[in-house]
C-alpha positions in Angstrom: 6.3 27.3 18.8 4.5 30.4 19.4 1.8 30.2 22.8 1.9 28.9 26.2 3.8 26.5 27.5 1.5 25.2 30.2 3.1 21.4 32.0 0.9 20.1 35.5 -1.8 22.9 35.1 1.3 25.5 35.5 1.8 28.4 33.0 5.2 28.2 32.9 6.3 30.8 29.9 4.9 32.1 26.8 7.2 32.1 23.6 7.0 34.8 21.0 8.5 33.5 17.6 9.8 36.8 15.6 8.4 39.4 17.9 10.0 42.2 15.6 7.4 41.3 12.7 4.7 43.0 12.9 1.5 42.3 11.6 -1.1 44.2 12.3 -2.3 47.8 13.4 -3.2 48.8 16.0 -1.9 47.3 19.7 -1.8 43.4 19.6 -0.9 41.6 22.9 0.1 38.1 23.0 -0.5 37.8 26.7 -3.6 37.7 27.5 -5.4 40.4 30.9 -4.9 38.0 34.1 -1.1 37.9 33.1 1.5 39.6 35.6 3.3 41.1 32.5 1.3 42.1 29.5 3.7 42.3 26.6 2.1 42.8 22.8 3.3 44.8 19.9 1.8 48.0 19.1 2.1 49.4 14.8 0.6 52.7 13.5 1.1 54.1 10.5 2.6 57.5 10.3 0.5 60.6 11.4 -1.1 58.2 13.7 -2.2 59.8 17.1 -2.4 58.0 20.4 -4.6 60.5 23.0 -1.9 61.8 25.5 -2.8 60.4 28.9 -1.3 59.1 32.3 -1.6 55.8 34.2 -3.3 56.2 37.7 -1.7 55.1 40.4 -3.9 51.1 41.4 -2.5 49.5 43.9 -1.7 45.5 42.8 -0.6 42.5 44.0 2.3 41.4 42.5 3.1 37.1 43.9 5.4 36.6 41.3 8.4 38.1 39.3 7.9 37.6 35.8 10.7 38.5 33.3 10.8 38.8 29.6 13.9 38.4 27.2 14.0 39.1 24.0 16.7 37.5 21.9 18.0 40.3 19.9 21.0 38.1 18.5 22.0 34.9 19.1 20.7 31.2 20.0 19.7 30.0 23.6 18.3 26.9 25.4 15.5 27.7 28.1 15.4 25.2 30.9 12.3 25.4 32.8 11.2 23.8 36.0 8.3 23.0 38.3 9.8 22.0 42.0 13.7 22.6 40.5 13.1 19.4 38.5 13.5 20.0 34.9 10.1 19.7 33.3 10.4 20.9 29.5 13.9 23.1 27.1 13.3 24.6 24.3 15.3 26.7 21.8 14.7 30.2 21.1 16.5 32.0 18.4 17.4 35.6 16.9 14.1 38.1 17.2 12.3 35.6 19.6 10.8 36.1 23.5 9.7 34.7 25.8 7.6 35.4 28.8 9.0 33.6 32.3 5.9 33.3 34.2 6.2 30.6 37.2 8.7 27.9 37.9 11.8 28.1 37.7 14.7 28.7 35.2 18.1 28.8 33.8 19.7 29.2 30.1 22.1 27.9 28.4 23.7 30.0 25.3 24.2 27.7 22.4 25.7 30.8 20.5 27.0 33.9 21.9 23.7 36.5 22.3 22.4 39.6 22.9 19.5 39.6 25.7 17.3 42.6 26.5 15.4 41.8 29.8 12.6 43.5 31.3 11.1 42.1 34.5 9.0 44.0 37.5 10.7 46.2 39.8 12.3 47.0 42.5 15.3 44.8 42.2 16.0 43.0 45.4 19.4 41.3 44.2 19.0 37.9 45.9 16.2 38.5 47.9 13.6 37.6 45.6 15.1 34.2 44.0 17.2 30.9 45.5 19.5 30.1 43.2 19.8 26.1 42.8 21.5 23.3 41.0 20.6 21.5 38.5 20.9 17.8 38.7 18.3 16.8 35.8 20.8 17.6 33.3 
């Protein structure tokens, strides 16, 4: 299940099976450079020394919000859309993530769960999403 899901030329979201075992060392993304969000998993062995430094300031252009959950606990169905029609669900379970990157979406908790969520900033409440209904289903 792991890798893009990618429906009409769209990349949709990225899925990250068991995103708490790590392999190995070093950082390993699972997104890949062009992507708004660059999530990966970094592991170093203890006594390990990353060189201090500081990100400068770039300026990007940001077109879309992406957001990633991680399941922490719990089962959940992703519904994802192109044009609010309902073009692909999928499962994702305790220790998985996945990567919202265009479309649209919603979730359905098939067990009760525990959701970390990290997306791009500033939050604008309602201001950056319309909320719709979903007639698909």
């Amino acid at each position: 299940m792991q890798g893009l899901i990618q429906i009409e030329g769209i990349d949709l979201a990225r899925v990250i099976p068991n995103i708490f075992q790590f392999g190995n060392t070093g950082a390993n993304f699972f997104s890949n450079q062009n992507e708004f969000l660059q999530v990966g998993q970094i592991y170093y062995p203890q006594d390990h020394k990353i060189p201090s430094h500081e990100h400068l300031k770039v300026k990007n252009e940001i077109s879309i919000i992406n957001e990633v959950l991680i399941l922490v606990e719990g089962k959940i169905e992703v519904l994802l859309y192109i044009n609010r029609k309902l073009k692909h669900s999928l499962i994702i379970n305790s220790g998985d993530a996945i990567v919202l990157m265009n479309g649209g979406h919603g979730f359905k908790m098939l067990e009760s769960s525990k959701i970390i969520e990290i997306k791009q900033g500033p939050y604008m409440g309602d201001l950056d999403k319309v909320r719709f209904d979903d007639t698909s289903k």
